[in-house]
DRENKOLMAR-126551 format. One record per residue (C-alpha): chain; y, x, z. Coordinates in pm, 1 decimal. Layout:
BEGIN
A Y X Z
...
END
This chain:
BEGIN
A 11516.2 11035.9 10401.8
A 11277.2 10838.7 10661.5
A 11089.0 11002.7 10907.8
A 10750.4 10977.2 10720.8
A 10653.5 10788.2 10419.2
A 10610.7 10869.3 10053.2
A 10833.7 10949.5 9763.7
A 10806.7 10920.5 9404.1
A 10976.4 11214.8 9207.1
A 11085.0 11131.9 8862.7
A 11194.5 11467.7 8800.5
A 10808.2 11597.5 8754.4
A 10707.5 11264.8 8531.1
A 10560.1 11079.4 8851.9
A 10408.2 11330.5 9104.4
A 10396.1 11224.4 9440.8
A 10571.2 11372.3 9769.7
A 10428.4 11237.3 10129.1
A 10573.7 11382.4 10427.6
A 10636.5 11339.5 10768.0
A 10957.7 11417.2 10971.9
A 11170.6 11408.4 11343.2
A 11234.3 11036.0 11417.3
A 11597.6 11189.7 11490.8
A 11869.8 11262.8 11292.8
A 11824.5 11647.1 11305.9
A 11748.0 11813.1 11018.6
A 11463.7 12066.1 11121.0
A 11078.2 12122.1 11101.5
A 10873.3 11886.3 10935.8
A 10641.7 11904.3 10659.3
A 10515.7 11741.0 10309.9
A 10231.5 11738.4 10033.6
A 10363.1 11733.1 9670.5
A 10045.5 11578.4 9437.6
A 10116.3 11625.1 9056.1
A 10060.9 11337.9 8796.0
A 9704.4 11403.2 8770.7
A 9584.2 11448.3 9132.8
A 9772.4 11153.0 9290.8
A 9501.1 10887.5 9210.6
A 9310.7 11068.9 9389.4
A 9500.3 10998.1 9706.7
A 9250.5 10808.5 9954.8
A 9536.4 10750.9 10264.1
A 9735.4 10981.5 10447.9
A 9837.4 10979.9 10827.0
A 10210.3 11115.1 10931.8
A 10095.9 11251.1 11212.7
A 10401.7 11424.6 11386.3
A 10702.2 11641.4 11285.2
A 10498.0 11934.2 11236.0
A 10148.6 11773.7 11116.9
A 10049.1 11566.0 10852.3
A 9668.5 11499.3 10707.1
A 9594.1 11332.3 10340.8
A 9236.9 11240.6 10206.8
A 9120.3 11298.5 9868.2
A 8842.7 11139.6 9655.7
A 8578.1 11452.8 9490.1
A 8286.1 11391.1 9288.2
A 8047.6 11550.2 9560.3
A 8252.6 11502.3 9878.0
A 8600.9 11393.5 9975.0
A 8855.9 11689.3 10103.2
A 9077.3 11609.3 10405.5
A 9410.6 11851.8 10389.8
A 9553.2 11937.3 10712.0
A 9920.9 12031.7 10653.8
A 10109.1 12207.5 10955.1
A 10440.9 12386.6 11052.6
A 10361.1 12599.2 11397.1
A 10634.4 12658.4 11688.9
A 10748.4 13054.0 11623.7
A 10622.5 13335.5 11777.3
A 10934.2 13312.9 12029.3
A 10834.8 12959.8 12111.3
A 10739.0 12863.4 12461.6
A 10356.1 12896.4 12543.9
A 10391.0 12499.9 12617.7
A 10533.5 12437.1 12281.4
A 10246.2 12638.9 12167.2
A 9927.9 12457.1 12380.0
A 10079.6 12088.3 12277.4
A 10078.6 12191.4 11887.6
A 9730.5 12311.7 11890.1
A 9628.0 12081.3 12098.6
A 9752.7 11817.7 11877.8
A 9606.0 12003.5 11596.4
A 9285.9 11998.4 11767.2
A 9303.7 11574.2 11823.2
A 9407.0 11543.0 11440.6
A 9087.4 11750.3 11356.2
A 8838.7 11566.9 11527.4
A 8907.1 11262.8 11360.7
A 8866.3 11384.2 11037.5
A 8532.3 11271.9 10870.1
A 8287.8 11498.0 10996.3
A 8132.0 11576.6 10660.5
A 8442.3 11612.6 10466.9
A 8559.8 12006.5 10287.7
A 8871.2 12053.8 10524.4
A 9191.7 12233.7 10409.9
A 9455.5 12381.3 10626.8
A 9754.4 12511.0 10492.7
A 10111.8 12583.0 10643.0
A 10322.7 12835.8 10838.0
A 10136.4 12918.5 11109.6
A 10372.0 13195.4 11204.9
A 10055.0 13387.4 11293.3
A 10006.4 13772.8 11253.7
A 9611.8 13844.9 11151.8
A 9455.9 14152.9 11241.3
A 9269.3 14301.1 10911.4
A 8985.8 14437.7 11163.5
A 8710.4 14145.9 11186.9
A 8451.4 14295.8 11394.9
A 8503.2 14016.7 11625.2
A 8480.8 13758.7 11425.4
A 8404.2 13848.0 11026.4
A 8294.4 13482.3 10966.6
A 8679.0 13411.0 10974.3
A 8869.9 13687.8 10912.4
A 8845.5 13942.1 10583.7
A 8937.1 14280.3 10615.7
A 9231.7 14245.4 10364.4
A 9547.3 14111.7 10610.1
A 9853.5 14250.3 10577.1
A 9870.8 14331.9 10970.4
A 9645.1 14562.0 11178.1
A 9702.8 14365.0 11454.2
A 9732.7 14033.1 11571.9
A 10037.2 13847.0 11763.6
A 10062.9 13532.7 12019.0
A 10066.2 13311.8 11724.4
A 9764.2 13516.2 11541.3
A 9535.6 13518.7 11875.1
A 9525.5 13125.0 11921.0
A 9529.1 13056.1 11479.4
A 9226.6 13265.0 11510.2
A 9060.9 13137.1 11779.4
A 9127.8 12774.8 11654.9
A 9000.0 12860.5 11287.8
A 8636.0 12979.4 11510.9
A 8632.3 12667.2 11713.8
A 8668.5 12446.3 11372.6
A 8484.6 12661.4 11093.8
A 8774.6 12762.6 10936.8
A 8815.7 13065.6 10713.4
A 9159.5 13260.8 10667.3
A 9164.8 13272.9 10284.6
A 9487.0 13520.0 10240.9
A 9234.4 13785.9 10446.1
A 8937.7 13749.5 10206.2
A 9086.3 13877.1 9887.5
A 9202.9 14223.9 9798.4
A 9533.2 14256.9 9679.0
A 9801.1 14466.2 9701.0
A 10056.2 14468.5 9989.2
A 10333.9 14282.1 9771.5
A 10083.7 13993.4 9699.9
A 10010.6 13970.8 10069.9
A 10345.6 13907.2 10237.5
A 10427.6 13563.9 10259.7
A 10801.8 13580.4 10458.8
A 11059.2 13822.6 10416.2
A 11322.2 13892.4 10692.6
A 11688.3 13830.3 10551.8
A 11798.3 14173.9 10576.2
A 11489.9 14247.0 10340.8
A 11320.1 14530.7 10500.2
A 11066.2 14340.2 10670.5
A 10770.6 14152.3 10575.4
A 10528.3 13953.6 10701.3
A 10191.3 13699.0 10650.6
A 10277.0 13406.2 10822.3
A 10184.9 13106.4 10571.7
A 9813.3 13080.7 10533.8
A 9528.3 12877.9 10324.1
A 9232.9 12787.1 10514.5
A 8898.3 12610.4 10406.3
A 8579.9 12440.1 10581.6
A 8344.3 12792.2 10607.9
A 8023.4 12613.0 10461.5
A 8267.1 12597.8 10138.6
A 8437.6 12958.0 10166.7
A 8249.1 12995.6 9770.4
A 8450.0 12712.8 9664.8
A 8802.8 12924.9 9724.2
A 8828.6 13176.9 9412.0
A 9181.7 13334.5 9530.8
A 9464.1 13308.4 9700.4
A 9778.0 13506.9 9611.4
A 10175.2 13473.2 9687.6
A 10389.6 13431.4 9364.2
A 10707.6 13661.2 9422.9
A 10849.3 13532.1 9094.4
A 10858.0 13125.3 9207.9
A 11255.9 13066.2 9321.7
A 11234.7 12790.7 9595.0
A 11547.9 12921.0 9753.5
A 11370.6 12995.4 10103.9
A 11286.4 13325.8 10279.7
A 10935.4 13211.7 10211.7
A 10715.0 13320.4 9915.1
A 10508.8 13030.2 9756.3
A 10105.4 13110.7 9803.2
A 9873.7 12979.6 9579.6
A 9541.3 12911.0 9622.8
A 9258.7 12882.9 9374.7
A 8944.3 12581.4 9422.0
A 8697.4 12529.0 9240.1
A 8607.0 12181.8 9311.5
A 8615.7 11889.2 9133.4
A 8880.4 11566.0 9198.4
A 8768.4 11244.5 9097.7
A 9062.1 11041.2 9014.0
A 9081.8 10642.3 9019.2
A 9041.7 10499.3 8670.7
A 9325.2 10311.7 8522.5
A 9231.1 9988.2 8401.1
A 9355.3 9996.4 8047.6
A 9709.3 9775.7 7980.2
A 9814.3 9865.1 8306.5
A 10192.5 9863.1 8232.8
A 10324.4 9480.1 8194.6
A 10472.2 9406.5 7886.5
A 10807.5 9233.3 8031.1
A 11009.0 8981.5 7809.6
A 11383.2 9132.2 7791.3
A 11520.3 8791.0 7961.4
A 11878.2 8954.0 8032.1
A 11912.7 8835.1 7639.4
A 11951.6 8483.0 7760.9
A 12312.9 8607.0 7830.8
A 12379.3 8560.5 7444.7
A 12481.3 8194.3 7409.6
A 12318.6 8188.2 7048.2
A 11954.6 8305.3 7160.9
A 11949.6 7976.8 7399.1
A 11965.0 7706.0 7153.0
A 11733.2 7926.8 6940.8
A 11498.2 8011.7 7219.0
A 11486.8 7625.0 7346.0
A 11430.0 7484.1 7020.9
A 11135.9 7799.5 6971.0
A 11005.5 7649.9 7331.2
A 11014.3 7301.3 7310.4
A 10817.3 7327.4 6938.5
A 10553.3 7496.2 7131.2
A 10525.6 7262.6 7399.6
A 10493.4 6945.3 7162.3
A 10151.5 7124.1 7031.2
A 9986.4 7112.5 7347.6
A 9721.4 6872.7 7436.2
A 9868.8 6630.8 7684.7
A 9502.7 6492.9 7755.6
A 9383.7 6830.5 7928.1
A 9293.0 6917.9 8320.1
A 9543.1 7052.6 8556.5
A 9459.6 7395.2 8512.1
A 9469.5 7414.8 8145.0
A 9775.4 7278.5 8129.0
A 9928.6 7538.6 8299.4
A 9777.2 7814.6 8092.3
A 9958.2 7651.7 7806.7
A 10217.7 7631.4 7957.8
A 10236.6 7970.1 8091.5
A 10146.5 8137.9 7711.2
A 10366.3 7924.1 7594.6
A 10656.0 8035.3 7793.0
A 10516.8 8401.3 7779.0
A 10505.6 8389.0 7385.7
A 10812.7 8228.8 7300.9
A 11039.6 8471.9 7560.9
A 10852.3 8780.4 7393.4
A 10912.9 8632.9 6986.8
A 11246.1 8559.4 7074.3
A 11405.4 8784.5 7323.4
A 11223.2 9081.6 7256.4
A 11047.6 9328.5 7504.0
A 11238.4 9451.2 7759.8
A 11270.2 9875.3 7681.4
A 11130.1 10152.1 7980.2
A 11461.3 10258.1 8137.6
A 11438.0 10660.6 8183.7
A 11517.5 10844.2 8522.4
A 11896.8 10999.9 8513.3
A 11858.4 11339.4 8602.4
A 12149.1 11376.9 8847.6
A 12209.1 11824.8 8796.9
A 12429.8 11930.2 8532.7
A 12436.4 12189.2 8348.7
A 12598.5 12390.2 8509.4
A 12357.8 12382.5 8792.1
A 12086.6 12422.6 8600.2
A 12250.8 12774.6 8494.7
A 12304.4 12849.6 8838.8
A 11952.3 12772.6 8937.9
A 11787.1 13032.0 8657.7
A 12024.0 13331.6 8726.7
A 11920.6 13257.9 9118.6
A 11578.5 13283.3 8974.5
A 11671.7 13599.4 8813.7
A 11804.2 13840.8 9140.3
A 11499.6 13629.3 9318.2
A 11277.9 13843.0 9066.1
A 11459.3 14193.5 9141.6
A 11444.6 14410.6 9392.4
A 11475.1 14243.5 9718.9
A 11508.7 14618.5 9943.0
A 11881.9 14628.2 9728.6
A 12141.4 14500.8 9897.5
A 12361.7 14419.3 9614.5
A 12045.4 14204.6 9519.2
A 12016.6 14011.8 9830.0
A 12448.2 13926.6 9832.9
A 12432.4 13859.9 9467.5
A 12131.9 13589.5 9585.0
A 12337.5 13454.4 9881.3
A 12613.4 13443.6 9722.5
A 12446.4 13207.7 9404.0
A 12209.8 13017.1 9608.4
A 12530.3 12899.9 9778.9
A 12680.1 12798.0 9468.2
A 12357.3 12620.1 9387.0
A 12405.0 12424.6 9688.2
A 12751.4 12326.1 9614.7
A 12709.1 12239.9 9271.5
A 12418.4 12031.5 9372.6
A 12578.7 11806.8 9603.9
A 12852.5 11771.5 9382.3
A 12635.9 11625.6 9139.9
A 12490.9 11426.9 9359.3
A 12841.6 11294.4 9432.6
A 12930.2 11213.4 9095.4
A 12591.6 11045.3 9050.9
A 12664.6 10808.9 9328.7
A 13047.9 10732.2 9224.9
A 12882.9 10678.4 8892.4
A 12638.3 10438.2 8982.0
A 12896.6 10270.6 9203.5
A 13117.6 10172.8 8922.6
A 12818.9 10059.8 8739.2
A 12724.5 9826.9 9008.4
A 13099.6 9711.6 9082.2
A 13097.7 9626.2 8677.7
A 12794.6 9454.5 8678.3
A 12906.8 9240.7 8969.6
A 13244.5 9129.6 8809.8
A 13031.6 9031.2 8535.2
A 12766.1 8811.5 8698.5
A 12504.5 9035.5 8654.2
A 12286.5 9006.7 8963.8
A 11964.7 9106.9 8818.0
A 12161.0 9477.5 8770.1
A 12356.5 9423.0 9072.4
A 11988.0 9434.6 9267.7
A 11864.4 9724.1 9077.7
A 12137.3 9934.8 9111.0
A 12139.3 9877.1 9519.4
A 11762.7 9973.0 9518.9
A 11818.5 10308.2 9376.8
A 12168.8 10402.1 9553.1
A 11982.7 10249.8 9867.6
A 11675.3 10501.9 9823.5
A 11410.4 10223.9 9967.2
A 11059.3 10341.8 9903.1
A 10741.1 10147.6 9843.2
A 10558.5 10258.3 10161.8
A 10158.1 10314.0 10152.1
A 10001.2 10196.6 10460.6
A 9976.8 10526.2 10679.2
A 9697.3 10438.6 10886.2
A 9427.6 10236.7 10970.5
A 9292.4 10231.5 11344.9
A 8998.9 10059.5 11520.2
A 8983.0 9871.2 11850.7
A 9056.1 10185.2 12098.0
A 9338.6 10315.9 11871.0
A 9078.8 10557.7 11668.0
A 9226.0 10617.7 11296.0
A 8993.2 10516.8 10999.8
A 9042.5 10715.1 10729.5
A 8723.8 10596.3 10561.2
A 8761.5 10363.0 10285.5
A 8499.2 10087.1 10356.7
A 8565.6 10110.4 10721.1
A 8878.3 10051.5 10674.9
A 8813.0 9723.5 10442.6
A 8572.5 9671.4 10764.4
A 8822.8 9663.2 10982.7
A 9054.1 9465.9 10811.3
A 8809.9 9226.1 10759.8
A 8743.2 9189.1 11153.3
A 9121.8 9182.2 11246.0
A 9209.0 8886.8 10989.1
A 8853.7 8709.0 11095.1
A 8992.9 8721.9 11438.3
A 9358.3 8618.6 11389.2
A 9236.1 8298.2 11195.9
A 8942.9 8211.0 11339.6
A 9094.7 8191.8 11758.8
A 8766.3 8093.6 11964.4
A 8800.1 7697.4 12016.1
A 8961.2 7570.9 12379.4
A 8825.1 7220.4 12588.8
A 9104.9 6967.8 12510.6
A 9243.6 6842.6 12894.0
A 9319.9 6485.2 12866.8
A 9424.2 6411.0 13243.0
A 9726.5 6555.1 13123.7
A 9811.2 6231.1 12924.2
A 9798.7 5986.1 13218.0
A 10112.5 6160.2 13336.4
A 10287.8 6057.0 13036.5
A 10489.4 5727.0 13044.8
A 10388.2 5446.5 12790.7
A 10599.9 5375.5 12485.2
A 10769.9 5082.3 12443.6
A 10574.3 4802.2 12205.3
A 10745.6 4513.6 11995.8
A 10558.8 4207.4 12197.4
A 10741.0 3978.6 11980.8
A 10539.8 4084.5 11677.0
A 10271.4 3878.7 11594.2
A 9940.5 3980.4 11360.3
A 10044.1 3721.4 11104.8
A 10383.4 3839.4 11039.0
A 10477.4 3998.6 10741.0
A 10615.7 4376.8 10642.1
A 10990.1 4358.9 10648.5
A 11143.0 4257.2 10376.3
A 11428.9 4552.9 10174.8
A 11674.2 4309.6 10291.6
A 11628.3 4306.4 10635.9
A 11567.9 4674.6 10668.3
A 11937.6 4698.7 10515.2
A 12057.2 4455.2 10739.4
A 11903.7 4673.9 11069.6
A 12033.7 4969.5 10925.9
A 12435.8 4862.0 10921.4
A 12388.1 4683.1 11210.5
END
C-alpha cells in the first residue's frame, strides 16, 4: 500500500478508506478514515498530513466538519517525540477553517483524570482514571488551547464501557483512544461508548461515537453509470459481417448535406446504436471476494472467545492461538487469489486478449485513482475551502498561460550571417516544372 492516498473497498459495496502512512518500507504507525457508501459524497478533500496525522473535510447542511485523525507517540516516548507531534498537531489545527465543527479522534495514549475542577469545560467527571499521565497532561492542555471537549469523560457508563485498550496479559485496562468535538457543539455529541463485542483482532476496543448532525451529500446526477457496448463480441467472426452491414445501413441514412458538427453526432449515435443493437451491453463484473470459507469460520469463532471473558487465560490462548490461524489462512487466500489471477492473465495473453490482459494488471498491480490531497496558496498555506481552491487554480493556470510579454532584441540578428540567394533567378521565371524537380532530386 502507498504511503497516503485513498482506497476503494469492494468488500463493504463501495465505502471509502483514506489514509496516510511512513514513506518507508516499515510497517508501523499510521492512520486512516473509513467513510461508508452513504457518507463518502460528502468528502470535500483530505490532506495526508504525516504518519501519525491525517485531516478530511465534510460537506453539512449548516456547517462543514473538519476530522482530525491522529496516532500519538506512547507514554514511553521521548518528550521530543512528544513536543514535535503536538506541535504538528497544533500547525494542522490552525489551518483548519476557522468556523468549521472540528473532530478529533485517535489513540492519544493519554490517561484523563475524572476530577475537572481545573478545567470542567473539557473534562467530565466520568474517566476511567483518577489521574492523569505525561500523555494525559499535554492531550488536556491541547484540547483547552483549541476548544476541544473529551467526549469518553462526559458520559456515564460503566467501567467496562470505558476502557478502550487492554494489556495482553488481560488484567489491565486502560482509556487511551478518545472522541473529541469543537466545545460550542459539545450538544451535538449524544454518546460515546466502546463496543467490547466488535472483533478487529487488535488489543484495542472499537469506540463509537454518537452526532447528531446532519451530512449533506453531493447529488448524483441521474444515469450516472455509462451504458458500455460489450465490444469484446467483435471477437466472434459472425457478429462482424452482421455488425458492418447493421453500420453501414445506418450511415447511408444520414444527411450528407449537414454542418461539421452534426455530422459527427450522427455519426457518433450511429456508431453508439448499432454496437449496443448488435453486440449487446457489456454486464457489471462483481468484486471476487478473495477469503474462503474456511476463513470466514475462523474469523466468527475469533469473534466468539473475543466476546468471553478476557481475565481467563484459556480465553486469551484460545484467541491467540485462532487469530493466528486467521492470519495464515488469510494470506493464503490471498496467495491463491494472485496465482489465480495470474493464470487468468497468462490465458488471456496467449489468446490476444489485451483489453483483459490490461485489466487484469490493474487489479494484481493495486494502482489507485488518487484524489488530489491538497491545495496550497502562494506561501505554501493549504486551502481546504472549496471556492478558494477553484480560486486558486484559476490564478495558477492564468499565470502559466498567460507569461507577462518580453521586448524582442533585434541587435542580436546582425550577428547572424546572411543566407545564400539564387541570383540567377529572375522575376519572370517560372515554378519548376515536376520534371525538373525529379531531375534535381537523382542528381
Amino acid at each position: 500500500m502507498e504511503s497516503s492516498g485513498s482506497f476503494l473497498d469492494p468488500s463493504r459495496e463501495f465505502s471509502v478508506l483514506i489514509y496516510s502512512g511512513r514513506v518507508d518500507s516499515v510497517k508501523r504507525q499510521g492512520v486512516g478514515l473509513s467513510l461508508s457508501k452513504r457518507i463518502k459524497n460528502s468528502l470535500i478533500s483530505y490532506v495526508p498530513v504525516s504518519e501519525r496525522i491525517l485531516t478530511a473535510r465534510l460537506h453539512s447542511k449548516q456547517l462543514n466538519i473538519s476530522v482530525v485523525v491522529v496516532y500519538a507517540p506512547t507514554e514511553g516516548a521521548s518528550d521530543a517525540d512528544k513536543d514535535t507531534f503536538y506541535q504538528q498537531l497544533s500547525s494542522t489545527f490552525d489551518e483548519l477553517p476557522r468556523h468549521d465543527l472540528k473532530l478529533l479522534l485517535g489513540d492519544l495514549n493519554a490517561q484523563i483524570t475524572s476530577d475537572n475542577s481545573t478545567c470542567p469545560s473539557t473534562i467530565g467527571k466520568h474517566s476511567l482514571h483518577s489521574s492523569s499521565n505525561d500523555n494525559g497532561t499535554r492531550f488536556v492542555d491541547f484540547c483547552m488551547a483549541y476548544q476541544l471537549v473529551i467526549g469518553g469523560s462526559l458520559f456515564q457508563r460503566k467501567d467496562i464501557h470505558k476502557g478502550t485498550w487492554r494489556s495482553p496479559n488481560g488484567r489491565t485496562v486502560n482509556q487511551i483512544d478518545h472522541v473529541c468535538i469543537s466545545k460550542r457543539f459539545r450538544g451535538s455529541l449524544l454518546d460515546v461508548k466502546v463496543c467490547r463485542g466488535a472483533d478487529i483482532g487488535s488489543d484495542h476496543y472499537l469506540v463509537r461515537g454518537r452526532l447528531r448532525i446532519k451530512l449533506l451529500s453531493t447529488k448524483k446526477r441521474q444515469g450516472q453509470i455509462p451504458v458500455v457496448p460489450a465490444i469484446e463480441h467483435l471477437r466472434d467472426r459472425s457478429l462482424i459481417a452482421e455488425y458492418n452491414v447493421a453500420l453501414q445501413n445506418r450511415f447511408e441514412c444520414l444527411d450528407p448535406e449537414t454542418n461539421l458538427e452534426e455530422m459527427w453526432h450522427g455519426f457518433k449515435s450511429s456508431v453508439s446504436q448499432v454496437s449496443m443493437e448488435v453486440l449487446g451491453q457489456r454486464p457489471r463484473k462483481r468484486k471476487e471476494q478473495h477469503l474462503s470459507e474456511k476463513t470466514k469460520d475462523l474469523l466468527a469463532k475469533r469473534g466468539e472467545f473475543k466476546r468471553r471473558d478476557p481475565e481467563s487465560d484459556a480465553n486469551r490462548s484460545e484467541y491467540s492461538r485462532l487469530n493466528k490461524l486467521v492470519k495464515k489462512s488469510s494470506r493464503t487466500d490471498d496467495n491463491n487469489w494472485a496465482l489465480r489471477m495470474a493464470s487468468e492473465l497468462e490465458e488471456a495473453a496467449s489468446k490476444g486478449q489485451q483489453r483483459e490482459v490490461w485489466q487484469k494488471i490493474y487489479v494484481i498491480s493495486g494502482k489507485k485513482k488518487r484524489q488530489s490531497a491538497a491545495v496550497r496558496d502562494r506561501s505554501g498555506v493549504l486551502i481546504a475551502d472549496p471556492h478558494a481552491q477553484k480560486e486558486r487554480w484559476k490564478e495558477h493556470f492564468s499565470e502559466l498561460l498567460n507569461p507577462p510579454a518580453r521586448e524582442a532584441d533585434l541587435s542580436d540578428l546582425d550577428h547572424i550571417s546572411p543566407q545564400p540567394n539564387f541570383e540567377y533567378l529572375a522575376d519572370t521565371d517560372e515554378a519548376p516544372t515536376g520534371n525538373e524537380v525529379v531531375d534535381t532530386l537523382k542528381n
